[in-house]
N, C-alpha and C positions, 0 to 999 in steps of 0.2 A: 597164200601158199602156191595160186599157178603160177607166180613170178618167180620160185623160187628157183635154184637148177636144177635140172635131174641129175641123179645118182651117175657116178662117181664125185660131179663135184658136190661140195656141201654146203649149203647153207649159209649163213653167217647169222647164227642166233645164238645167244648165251641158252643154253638147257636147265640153267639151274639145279645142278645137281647137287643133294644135299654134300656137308663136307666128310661125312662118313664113310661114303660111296665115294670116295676121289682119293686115289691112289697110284703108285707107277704102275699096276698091273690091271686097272680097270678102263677101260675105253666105251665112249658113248658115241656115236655118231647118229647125226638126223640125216634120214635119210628122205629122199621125195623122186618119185617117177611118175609118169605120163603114161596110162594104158595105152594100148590100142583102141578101145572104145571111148578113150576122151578121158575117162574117171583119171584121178589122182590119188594115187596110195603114198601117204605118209605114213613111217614109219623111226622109231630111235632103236638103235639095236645095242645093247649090251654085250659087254665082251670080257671077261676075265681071264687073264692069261696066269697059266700054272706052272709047274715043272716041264720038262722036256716036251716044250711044243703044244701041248693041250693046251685046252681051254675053255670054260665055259660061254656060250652064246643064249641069247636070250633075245626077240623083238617084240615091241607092242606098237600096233598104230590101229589107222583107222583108213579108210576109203571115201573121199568123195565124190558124188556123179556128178553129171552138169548141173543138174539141175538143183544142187546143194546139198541133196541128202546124205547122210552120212551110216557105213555100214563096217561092221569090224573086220579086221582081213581073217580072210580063210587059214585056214592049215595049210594049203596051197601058198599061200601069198608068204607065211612064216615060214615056210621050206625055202622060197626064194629071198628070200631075205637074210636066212645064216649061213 
């Protein structure tokens, strides 16, 4: 995952997304940045788009340190993410 780009560019992995979830108004993006402190926040962010312009958002990921550990993102990190 450090190979991957960071965000805005993306990735190039199929997400496997059931075919239930796969419609013209739902969008997935994998998303990957580079802290400042080194760590790497992966994250896929969910996007449902509705009538006039809304839409629901949704992310889940995870954090890794240098050192391999892995820690869920903050509320902080979900904020910057939708």
């Amino acid at each position: 995952m450090r190979k991957w780009p960071d965000y805005p560019a993306i990735p190039e992995i199929d997400l496997q997304v059931p075919e239930e979830l796969r419609d013209q108004r739902s969008v997935f993006t994998a998303m990957k940045d580079t802290l400042p402190n080194g760590d790497v926040r992966v994250a896929v962010q969910y996007a449902r788009h509705r009538f006039f312009g809304m839409s629901d958002m949704e992310v889940s990921g995870f954090i890794i340190s240098a050192d391999g550990k892995q820690r869920e993102l903050s509320e902080k990190d979900r904020w910057d993410l939708t």
